[in-house]
PyMOL Python script that loads the backbone (N, CA, C, O; Angstrom):
from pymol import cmd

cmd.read_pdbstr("""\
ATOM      1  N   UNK A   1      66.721  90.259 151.245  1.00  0.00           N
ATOM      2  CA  UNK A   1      68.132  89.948 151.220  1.00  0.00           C
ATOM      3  C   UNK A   1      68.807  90.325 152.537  1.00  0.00           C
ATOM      4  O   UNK A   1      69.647  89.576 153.035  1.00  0.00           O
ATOM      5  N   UNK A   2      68.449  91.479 153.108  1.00  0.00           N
ATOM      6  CA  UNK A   2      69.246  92.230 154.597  1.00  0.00           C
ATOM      7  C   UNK A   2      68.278  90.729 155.523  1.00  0.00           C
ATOM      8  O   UNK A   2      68.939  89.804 155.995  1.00  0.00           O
ATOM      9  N   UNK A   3      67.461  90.738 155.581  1.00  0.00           N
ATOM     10  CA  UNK A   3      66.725  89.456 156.646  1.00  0.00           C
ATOM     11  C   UNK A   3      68.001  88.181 156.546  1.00  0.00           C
ATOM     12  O   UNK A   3      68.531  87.704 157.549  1.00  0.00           O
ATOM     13  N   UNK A   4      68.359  87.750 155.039  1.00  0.00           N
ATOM     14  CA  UNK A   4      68.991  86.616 154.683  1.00  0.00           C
ATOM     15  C   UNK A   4      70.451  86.580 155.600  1.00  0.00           C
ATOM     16  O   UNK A   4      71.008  85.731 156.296  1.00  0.00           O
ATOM     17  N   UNK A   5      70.759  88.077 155.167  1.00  0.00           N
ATOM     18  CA  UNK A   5      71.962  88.122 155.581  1.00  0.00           C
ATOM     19  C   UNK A   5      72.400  88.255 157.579  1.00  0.00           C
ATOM     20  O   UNK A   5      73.420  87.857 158.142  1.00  0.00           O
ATOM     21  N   UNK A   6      71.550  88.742 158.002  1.00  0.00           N
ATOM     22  CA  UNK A   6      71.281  88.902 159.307  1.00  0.00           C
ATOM     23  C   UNK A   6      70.892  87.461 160.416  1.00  0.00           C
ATOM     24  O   UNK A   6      71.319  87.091 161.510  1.00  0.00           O
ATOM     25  N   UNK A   7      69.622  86.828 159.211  1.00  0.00           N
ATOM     26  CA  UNK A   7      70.096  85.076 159.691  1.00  0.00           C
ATOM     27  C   UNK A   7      71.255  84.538 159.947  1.00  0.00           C
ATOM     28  O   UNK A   7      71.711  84.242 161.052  1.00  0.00           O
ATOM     29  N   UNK A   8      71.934  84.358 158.477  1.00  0.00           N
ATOM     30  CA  UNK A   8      73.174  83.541 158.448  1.00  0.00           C
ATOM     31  C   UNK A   8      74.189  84.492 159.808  1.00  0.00           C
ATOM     32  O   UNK A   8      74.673  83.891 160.768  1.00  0.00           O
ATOM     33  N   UNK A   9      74.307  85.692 159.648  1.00  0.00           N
ATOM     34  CA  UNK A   9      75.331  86.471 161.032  1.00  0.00           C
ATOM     35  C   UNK A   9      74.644  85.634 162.400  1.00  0.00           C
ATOM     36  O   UNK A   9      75.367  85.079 163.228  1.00  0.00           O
ATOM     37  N   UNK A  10      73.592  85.637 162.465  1.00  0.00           N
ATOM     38  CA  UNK A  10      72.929  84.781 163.890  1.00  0.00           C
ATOM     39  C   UNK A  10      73.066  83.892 164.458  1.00  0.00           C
ATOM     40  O   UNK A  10      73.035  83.597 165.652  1.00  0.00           O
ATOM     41  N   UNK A  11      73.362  83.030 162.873  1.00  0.00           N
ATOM     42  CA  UNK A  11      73.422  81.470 163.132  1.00  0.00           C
ATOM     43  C   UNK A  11      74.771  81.332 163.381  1.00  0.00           C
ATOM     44  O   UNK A  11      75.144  80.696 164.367  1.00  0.00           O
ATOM     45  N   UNK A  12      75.782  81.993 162.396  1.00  0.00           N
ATOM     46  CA  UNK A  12      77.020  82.269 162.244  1.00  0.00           C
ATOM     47  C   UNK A  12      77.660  82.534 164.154  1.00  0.00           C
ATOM     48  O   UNK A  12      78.634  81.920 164.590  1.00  0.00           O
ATOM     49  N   UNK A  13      76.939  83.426 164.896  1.00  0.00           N
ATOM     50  CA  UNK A  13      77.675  83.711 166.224  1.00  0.00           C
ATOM     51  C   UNK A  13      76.874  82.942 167.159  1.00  0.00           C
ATOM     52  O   UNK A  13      77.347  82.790 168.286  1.00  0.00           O
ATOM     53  N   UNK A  14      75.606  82.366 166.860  1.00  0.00           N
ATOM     54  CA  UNK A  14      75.064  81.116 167.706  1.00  0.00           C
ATOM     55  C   UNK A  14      76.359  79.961 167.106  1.00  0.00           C
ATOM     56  O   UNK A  14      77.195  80.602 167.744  1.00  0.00           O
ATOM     57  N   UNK A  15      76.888  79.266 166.696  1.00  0.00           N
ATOM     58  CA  UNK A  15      77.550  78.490 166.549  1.00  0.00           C
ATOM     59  C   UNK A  15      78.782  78.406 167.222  1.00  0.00           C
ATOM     60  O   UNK A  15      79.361  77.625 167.977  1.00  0.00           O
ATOM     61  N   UNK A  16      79.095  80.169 166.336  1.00  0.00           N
ATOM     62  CA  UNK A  16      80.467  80.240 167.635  1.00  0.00           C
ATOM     63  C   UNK A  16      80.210  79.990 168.944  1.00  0.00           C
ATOM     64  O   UNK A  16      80.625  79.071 169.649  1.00  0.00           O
ATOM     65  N   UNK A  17      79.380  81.027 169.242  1.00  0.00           N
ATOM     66  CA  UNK A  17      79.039  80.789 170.985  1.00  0.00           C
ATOM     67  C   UNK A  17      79.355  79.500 171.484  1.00  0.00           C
ATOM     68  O   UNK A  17      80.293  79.300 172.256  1.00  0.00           O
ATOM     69  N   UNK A  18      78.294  78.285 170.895  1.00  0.00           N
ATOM     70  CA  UNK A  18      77.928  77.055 171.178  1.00  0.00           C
ATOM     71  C   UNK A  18      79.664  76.276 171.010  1.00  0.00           C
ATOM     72  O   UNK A  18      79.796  75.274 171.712  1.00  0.00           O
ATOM     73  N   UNK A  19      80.487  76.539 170.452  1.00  0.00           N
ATOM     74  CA  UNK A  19      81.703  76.303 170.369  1.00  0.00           C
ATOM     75  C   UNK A  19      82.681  76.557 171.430  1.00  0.00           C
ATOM     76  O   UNK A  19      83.449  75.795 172.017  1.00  0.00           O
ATOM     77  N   UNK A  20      82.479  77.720 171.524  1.00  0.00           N
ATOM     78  CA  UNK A  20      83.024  78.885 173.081  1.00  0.00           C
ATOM     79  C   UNK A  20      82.904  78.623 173.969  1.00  0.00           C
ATOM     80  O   UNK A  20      83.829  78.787 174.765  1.00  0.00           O
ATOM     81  N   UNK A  21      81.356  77.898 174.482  1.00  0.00           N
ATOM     82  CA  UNK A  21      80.927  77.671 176.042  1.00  0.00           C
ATOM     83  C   UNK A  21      82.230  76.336 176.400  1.00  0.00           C
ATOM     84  O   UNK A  21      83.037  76.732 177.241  1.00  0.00           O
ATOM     85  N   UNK A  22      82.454  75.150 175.977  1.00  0.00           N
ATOM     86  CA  UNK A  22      83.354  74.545 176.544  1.00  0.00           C
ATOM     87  C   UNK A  22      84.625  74.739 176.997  1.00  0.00           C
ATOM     88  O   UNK A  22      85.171  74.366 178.035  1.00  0.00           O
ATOM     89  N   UNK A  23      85.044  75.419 176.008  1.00  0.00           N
ATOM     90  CA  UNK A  23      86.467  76.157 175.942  1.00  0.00           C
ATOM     91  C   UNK A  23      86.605  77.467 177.211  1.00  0.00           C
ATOM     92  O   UNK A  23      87.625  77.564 177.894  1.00  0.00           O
ATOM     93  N   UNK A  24      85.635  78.236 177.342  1.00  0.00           N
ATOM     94  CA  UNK A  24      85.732  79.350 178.196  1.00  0.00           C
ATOM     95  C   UNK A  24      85.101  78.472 179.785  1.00  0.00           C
ATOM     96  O   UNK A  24      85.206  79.011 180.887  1.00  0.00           O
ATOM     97  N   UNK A  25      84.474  77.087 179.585  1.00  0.00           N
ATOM     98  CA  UNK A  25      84.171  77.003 180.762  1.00  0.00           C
ATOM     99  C   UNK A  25      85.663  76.484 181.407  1.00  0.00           C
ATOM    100  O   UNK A  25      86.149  76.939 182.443  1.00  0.00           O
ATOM    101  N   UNK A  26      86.325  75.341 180.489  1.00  0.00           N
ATOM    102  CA  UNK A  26      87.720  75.016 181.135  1.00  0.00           C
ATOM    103  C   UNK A  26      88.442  76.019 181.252  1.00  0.00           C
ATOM    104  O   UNK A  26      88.963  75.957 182.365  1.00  0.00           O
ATOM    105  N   UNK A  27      88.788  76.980 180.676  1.00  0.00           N
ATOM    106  CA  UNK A  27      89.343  78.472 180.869  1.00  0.00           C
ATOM    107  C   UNK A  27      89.144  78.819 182.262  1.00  0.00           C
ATOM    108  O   UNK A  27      90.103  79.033 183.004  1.00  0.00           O
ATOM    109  N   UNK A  28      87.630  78.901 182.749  1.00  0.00           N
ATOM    110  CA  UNK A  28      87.777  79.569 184.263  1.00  0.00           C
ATOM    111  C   UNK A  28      87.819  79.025 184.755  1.00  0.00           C
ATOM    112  O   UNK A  28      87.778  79.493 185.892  1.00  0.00           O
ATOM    113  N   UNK A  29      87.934  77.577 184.734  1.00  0.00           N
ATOM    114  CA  UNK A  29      87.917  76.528 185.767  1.00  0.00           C
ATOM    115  C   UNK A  29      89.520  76.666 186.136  1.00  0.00           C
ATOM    116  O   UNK A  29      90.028  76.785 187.251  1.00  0.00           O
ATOM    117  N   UNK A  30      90.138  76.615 184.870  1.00  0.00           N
ATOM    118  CA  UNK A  30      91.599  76.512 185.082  1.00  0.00           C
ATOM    119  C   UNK A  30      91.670  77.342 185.794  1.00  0.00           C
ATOM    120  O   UNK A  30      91.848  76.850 186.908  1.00  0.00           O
ATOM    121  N   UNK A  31      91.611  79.257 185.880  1.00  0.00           N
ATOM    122  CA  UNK A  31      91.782  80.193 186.272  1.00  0.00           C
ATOM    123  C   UNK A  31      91.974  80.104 187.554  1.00  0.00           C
ATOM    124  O   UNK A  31      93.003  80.270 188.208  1.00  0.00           O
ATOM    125  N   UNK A  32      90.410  79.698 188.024  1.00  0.00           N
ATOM    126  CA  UNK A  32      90.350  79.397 189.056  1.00  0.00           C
ATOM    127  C   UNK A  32      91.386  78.373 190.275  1.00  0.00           C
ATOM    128  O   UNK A  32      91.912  78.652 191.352  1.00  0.00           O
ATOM    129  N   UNK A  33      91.328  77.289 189.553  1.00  0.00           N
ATOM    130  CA  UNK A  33      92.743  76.143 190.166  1.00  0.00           C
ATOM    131  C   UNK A  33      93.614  76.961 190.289  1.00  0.00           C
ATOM    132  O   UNK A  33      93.996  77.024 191.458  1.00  0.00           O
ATOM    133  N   UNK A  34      94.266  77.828 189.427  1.00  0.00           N
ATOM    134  CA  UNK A  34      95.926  78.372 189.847  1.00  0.00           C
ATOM    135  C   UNK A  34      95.694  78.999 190.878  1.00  0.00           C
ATOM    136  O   UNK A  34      96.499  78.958 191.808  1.00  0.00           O
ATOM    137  N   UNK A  35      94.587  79.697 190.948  1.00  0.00           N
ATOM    138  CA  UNK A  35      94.763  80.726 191.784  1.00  0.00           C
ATOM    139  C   UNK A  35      94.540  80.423 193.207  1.00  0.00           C
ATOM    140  O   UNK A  35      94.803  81.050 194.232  1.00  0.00           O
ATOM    141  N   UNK A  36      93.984  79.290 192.985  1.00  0.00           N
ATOM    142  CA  UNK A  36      93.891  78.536 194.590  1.00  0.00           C
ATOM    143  C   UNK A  36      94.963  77.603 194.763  1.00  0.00           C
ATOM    144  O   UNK A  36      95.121  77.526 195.982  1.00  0.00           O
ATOM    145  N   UNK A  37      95.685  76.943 194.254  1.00  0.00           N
ATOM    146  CA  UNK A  37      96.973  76.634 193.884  1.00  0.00           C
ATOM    147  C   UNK A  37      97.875  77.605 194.647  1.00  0.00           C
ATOM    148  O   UNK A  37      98.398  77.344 195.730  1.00  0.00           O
ATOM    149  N   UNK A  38      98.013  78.828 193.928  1.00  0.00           N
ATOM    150  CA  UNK A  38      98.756  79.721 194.210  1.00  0.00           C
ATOM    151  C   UNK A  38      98.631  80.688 195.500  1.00  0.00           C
ATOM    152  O   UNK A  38      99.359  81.600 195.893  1.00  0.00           O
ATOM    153  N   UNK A  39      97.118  80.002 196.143  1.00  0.00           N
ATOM    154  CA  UNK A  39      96.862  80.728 197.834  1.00  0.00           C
ATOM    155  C   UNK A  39      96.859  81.854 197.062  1.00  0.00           C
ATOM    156  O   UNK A  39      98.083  81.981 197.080  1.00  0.00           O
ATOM    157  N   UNK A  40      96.416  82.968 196.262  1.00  0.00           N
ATOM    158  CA  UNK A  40      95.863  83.910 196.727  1.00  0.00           C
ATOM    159  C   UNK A  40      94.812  84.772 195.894  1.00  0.00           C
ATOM    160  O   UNK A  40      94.689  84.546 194.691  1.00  0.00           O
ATOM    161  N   UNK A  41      94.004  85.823 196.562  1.00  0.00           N
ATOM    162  CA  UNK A  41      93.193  86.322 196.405  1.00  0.00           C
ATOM    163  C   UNK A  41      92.955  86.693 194.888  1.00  0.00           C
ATOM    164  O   UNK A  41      93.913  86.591 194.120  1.00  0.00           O
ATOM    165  N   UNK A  42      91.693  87.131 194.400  1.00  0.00           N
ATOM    166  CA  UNK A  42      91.746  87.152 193.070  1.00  0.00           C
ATOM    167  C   UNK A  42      92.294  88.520 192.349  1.00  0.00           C
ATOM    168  O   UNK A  42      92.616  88.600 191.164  1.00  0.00           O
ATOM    169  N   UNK A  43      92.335  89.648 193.377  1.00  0.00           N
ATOM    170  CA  UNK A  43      93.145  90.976 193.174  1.00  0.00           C
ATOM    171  C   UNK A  43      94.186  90.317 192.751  1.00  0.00           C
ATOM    172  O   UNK A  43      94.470  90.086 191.575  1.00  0.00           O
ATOM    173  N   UNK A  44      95.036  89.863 194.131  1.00  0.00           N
ATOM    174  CA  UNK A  44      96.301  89.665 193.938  1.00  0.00           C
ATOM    175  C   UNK A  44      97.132  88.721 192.892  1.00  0.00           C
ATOM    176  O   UNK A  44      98.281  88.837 192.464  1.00  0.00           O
ATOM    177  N   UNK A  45      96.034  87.662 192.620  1.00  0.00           N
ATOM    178  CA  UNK A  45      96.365  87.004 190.867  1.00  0.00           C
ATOM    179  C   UNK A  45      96.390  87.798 189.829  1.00  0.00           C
ATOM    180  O   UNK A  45      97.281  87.676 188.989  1.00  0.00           O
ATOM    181  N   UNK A  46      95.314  88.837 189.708  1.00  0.00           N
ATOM    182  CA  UNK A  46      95.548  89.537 188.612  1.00  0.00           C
ATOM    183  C   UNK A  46      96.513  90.673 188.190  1.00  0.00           C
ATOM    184  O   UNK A  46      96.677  91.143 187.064  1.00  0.00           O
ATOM    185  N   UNK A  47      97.160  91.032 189.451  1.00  0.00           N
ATOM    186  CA  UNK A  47      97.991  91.944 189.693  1.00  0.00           C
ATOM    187  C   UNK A  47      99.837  91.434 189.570  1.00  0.00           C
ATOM    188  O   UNK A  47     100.878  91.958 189.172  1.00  0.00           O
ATOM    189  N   UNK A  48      99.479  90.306 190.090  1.00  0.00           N
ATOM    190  CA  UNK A  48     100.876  89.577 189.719  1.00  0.00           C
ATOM    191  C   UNK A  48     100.884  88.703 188.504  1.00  0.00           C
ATOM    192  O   UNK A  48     101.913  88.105 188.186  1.00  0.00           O
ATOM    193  N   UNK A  49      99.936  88.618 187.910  1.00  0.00           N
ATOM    194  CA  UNK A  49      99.746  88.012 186.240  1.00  0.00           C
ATOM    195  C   UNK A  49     100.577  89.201 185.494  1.00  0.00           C
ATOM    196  O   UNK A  49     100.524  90.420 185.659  1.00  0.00           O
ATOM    197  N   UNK A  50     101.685  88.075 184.252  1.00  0.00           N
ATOM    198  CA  UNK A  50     102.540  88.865 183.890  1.00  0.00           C
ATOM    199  C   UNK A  50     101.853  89.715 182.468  1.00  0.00           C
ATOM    200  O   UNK A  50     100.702  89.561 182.060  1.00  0.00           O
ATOM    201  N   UNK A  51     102.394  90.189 182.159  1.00  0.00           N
ATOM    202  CA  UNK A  51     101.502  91.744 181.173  1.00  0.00           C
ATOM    203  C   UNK A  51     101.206  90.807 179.954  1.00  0.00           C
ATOM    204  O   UNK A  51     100.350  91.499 179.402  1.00  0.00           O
ATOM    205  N   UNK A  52     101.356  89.541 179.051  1.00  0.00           N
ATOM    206  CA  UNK A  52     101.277  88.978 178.165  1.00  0.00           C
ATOM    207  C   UNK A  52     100.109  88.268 178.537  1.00  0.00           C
ATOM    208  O   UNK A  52      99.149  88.109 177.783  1.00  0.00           O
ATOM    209  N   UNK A  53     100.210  87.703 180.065  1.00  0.00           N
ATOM    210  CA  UNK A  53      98.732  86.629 180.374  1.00  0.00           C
ATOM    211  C   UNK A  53      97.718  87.512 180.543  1.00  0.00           C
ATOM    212  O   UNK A  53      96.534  87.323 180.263  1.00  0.00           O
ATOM    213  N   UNK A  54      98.261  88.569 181.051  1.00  0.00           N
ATOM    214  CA  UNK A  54      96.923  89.871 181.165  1.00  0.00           C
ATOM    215  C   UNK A  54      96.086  90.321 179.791  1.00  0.00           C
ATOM    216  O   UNK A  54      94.867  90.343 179.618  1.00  0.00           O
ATOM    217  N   UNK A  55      97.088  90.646 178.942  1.00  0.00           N
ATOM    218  CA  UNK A  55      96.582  90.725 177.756  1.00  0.00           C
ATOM    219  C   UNK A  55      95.739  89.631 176.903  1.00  0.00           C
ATOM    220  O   UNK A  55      94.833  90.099 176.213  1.00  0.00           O
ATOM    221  N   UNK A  56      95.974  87.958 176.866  1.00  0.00           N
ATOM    222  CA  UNK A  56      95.686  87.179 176.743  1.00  0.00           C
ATOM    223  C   UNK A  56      93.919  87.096 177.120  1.00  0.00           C
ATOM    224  O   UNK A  56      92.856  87.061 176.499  1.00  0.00           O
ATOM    225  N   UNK A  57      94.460  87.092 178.719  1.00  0.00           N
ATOM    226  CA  UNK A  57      92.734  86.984 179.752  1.00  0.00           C
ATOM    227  C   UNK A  57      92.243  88.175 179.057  1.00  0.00           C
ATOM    228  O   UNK A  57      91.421  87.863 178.195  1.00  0.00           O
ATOM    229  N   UNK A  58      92.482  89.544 179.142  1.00  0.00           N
ATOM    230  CA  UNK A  58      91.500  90.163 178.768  1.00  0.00           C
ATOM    231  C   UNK A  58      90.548  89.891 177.358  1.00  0.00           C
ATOM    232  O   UNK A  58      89.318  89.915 177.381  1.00  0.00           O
ATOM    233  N   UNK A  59      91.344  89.636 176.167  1.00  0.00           N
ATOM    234  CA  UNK A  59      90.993  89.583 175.094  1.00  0.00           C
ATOM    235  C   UNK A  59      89.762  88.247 175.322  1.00  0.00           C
ATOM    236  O   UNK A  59      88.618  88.231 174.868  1.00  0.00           O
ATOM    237  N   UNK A  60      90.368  87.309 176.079  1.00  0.00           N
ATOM    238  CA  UNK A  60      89.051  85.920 176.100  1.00  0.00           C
ATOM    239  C   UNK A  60      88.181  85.707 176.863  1.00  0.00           C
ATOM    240  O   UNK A  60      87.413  84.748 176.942  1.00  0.00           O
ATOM    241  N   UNK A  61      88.302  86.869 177.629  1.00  0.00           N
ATOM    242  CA  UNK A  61      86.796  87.485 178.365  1.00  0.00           C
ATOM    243  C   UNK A  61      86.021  88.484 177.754  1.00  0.00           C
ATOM    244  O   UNK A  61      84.791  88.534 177.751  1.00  0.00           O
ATOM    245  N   UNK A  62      86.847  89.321 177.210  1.00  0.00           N
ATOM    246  CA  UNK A  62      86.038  90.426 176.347  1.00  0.00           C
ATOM    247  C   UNK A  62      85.819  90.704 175.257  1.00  0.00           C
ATOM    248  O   UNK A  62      85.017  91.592 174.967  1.00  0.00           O
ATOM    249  N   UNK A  63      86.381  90.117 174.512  1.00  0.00           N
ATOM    250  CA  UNK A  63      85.926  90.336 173.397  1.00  0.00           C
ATOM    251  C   UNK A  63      84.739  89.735 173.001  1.00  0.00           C
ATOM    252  O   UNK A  63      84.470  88.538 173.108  1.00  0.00           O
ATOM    253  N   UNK A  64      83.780  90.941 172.367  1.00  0.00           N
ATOM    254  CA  UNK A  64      82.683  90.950 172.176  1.00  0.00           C
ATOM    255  C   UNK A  64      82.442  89.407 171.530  1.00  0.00           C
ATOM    256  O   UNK A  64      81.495  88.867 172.103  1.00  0.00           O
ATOM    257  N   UNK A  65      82.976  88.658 170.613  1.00  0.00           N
ATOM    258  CA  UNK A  65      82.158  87.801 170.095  1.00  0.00           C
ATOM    259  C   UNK A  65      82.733  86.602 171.017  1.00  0.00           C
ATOM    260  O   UNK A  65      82.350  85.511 170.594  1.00  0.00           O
ATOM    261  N   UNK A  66      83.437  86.531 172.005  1.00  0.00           N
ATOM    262  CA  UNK A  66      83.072  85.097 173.326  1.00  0.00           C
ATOM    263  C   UNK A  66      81.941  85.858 174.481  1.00  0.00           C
ATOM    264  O   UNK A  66      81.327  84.947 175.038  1.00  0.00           O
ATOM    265  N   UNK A  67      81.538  87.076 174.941  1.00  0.00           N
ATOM    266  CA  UNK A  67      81.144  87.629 175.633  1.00  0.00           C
ATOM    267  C   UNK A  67      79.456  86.678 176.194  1.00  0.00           C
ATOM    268  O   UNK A  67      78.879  86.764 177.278  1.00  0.00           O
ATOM    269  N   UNK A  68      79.149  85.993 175.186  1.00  0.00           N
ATOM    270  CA  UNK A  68      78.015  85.017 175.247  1.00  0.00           C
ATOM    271  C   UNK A  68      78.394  83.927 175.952  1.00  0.00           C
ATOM    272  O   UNK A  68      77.869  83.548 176.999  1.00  0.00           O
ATOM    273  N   UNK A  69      79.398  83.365 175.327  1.00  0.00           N
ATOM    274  CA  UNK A  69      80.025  82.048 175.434  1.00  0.00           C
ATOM    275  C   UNK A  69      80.512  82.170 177.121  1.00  0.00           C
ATOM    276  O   UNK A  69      80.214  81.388 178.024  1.00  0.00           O
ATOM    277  N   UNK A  70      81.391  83.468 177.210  1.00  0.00           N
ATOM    278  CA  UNK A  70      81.768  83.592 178.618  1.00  0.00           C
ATOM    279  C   UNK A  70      80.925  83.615 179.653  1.00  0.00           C
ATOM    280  O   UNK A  70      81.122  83.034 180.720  1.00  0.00           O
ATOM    281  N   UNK A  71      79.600  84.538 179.267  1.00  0.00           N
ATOM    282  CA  UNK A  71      78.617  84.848 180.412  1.00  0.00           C
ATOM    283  C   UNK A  71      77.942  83.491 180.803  1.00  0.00           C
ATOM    284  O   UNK A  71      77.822  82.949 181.901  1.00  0.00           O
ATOM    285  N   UNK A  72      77.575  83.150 179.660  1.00  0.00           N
ATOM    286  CA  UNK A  72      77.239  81.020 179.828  1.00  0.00           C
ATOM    287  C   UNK A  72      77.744  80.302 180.793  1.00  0.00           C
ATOM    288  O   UNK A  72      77.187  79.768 181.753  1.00  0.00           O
ATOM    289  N   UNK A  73      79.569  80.343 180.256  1.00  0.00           N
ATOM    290  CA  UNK A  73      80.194  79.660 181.152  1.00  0.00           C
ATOM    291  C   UNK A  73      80.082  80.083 182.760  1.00  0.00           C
ATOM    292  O   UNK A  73      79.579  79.415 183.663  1.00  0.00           O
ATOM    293  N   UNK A  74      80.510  80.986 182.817  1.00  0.00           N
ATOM    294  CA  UNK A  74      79.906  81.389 184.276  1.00  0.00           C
ATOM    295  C   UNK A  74      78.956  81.237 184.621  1.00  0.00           C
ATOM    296  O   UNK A  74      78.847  81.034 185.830  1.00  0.00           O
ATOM    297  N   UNK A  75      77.963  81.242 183.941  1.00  0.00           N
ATOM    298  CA  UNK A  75      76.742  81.106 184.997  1.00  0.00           C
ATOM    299  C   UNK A  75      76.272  79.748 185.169  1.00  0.00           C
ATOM    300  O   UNK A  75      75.229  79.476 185.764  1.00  0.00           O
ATOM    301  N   UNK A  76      77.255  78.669 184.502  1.00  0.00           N
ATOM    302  CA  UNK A  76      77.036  77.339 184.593  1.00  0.00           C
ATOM    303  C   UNK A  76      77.960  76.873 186.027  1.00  0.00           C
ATOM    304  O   UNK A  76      77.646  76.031 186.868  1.00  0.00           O
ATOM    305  N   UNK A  77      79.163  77.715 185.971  1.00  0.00           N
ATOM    306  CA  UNK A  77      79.950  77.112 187.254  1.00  0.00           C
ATOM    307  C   UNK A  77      79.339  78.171 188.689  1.00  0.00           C
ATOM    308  O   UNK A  77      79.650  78.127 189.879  1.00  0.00           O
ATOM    309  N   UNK A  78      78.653  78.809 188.162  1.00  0.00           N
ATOM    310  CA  UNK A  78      77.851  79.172 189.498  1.00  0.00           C
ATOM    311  C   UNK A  78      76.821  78.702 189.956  1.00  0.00           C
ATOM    312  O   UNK A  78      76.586  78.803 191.160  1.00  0.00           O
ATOM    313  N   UNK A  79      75.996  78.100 189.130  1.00  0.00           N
ATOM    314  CA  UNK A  79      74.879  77.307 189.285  1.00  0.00           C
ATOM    315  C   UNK A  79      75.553  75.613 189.997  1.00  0.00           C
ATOM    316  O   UNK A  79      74.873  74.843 190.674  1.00  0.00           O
ATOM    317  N   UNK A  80      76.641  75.449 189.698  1.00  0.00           N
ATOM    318  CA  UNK A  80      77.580  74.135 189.876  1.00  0.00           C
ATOM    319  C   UNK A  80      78.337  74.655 191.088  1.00  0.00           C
ATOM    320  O   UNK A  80      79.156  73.810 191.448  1.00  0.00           O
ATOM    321  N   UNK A  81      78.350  75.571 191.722  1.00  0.00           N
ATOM    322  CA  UNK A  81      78.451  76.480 192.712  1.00  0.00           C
ATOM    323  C   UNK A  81      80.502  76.155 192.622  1.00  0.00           C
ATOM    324  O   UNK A  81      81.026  75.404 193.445  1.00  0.00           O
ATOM    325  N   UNK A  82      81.119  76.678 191.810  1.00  0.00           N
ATOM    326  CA  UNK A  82      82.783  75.802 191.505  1.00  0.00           C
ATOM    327  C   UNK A  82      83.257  77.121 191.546  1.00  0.00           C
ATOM    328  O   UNK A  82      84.477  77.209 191.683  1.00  0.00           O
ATOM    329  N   UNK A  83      82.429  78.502 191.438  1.00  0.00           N
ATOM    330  CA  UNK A  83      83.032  79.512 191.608  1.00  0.00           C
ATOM    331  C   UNK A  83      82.718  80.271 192.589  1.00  0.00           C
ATOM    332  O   UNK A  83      83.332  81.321 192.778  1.00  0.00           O
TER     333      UNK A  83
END
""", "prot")
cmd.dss("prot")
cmd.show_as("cartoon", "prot")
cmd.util.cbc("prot")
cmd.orient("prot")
């Protein structure tokens, strides 16, 4: 029964993931545009990002269950060399 249940959680956050990677890849893509948009450095975007978008970005980079989805996405726009 613990095996059964540990599948379905697997399949359950493989799905999410597989859901996540599109969404978090336009996420940094966007990120990225403003901030070149906006001429400047990536300190200085995050530092002048207002305390609501900060809170926002952090939560959809870190939180543990996109943390797959995110590392994916990145390593797809680095391989696509866009970052």
């Amino acid at each position: 029964m613990l095996i059964r249940a540990i599948f379905i959680i697997l399949i359950v956050f493989s799905l999410i993931t597989l859901m996540m990677v599109p969404i978090q890849y336009r996420y940094l893509i966007g990120v990225k545009e403003e901030q070149e948009k906006k001429n400047k450095s990536q300190n200085q975007y995050y530092e002048e990002m207002p305390i609501q978008e900060e809170v926002l970005h952090a939560n959809s980079q870190v939180n543990p269950l996109f943390l797959p989805a995110n590392f994916i996405a990145w390593l797809i726009l680095k391989f696509q060399k866009k970052l």
